[in-house]
C-alpha positions in Angstrom: 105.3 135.8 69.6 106.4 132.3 70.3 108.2 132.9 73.0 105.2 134.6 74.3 103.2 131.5 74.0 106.3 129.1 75.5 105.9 131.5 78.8 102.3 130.9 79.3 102.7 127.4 78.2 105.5 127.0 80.5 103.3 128.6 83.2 100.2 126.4 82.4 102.0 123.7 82.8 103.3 124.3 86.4 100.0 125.3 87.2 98.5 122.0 85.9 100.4 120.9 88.6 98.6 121.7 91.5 96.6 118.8 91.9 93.2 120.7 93.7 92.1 122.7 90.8 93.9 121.9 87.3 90.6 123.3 85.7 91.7 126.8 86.3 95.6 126.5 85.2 94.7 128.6 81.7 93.4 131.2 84.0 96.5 131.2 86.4 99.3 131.4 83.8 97.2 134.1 82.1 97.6 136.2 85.9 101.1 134.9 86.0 102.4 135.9 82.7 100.5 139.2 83.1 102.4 139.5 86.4 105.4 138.9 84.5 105.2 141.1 81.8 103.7 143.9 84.0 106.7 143.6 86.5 108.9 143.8 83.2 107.3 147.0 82.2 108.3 148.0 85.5 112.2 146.8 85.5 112.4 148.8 81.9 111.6 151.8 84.3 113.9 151.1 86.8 116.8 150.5 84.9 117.5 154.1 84.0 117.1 154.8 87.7 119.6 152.5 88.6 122.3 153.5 85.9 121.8 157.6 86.8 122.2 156.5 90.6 118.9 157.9 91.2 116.5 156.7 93.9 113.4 155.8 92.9 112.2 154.7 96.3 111.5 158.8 97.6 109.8 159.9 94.3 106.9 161.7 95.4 104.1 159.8 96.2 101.7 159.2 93.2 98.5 160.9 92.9 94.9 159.1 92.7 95.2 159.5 88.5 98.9 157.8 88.7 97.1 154.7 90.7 93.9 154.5 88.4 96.4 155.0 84.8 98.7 151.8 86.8 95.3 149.8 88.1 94.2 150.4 84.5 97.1 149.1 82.4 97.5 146.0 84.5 93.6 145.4 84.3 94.2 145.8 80.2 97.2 143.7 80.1 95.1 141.2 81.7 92.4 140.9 79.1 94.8 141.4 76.7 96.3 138.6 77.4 93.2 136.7 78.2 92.4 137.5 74.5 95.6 136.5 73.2 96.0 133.3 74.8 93.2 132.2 76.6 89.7 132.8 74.5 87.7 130.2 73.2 90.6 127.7 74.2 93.1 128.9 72.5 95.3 127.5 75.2 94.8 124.5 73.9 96.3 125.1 70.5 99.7 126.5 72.5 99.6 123.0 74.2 99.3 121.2 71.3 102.1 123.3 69.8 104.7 122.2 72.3 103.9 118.9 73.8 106.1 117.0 71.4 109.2 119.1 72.4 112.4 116.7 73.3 113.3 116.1 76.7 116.6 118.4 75.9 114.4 121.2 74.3 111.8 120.9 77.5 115.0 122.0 80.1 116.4 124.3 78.3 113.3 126.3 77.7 112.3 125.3 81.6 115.5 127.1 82.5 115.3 129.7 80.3 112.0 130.9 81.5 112.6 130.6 85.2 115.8 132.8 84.3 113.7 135.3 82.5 111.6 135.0 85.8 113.8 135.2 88.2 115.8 138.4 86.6 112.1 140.2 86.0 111.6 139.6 89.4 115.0 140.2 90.5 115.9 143.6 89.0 113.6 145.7 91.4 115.7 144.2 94.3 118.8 144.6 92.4 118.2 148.1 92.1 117.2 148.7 95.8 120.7 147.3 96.1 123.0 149.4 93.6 120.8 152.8 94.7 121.6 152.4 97.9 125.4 151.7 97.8 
């Protein structure tokens, strides 16, 4: 769970970057990490595709109930998270939890969550790739 929490911190920090709204950053690393963990949800579906060779870009197209049961889960994971991280200011606590990490520990757990980023966000590309060999 604390790596859970150093994503969304890492998150709320970037997002306390952006100098034009820095009262909504909580909000914004709660839809980031949600995006995150949803597209991860995804790449643990495409991975068998990709090892069986299979092409997962002319499944059928998904019904109405598919859409909703996907709309749904990503909706949930939202408030989920919202709930987790986010409710009466418990972002706040996660802050306090890691501002006094070193400036070693701060890069390497920079790095380590844009790799966990890049790679979530990567393996759906990846697999386009290796399907289509």
């Amino acid at each position: 769970m604390k790596i859970y929490r150093y994503i969304y911190y890492k998150c709320y920090c970037l997002w306390l970057k952006k100098k034009d709204e820095p009262e909504n950053a909580y909000i914004n690393a709660i839809l980031s990490i949600t995006f995150l963990v949803y597209l991860t949800l995804i790449d643990i579906s495409y991975i068998p595709f990709a090892f069986f060779e299979r092409d997962i870009f002319h499944l059928p197209p998904a019904s109405l109930n598919v859409k909703i049961v996907i709309l749904t889960t990503a909706i949930a994971l939202g408030i989920f998270n919202y709930f987790l991280l986010a409710y009466k200011k418990k972002y706040l606590k996660i802050v306090e939890e890691f501002k006094d990490e070193t400036e070693k520990q701060r890069k390497r757990g920079t790095l380590y969550v844009w790799i966990y980023a890049i790679v979530t966000i990567g393996i759906p590309f990846f697999s386009l790739f290796f399907i289509h060999l």
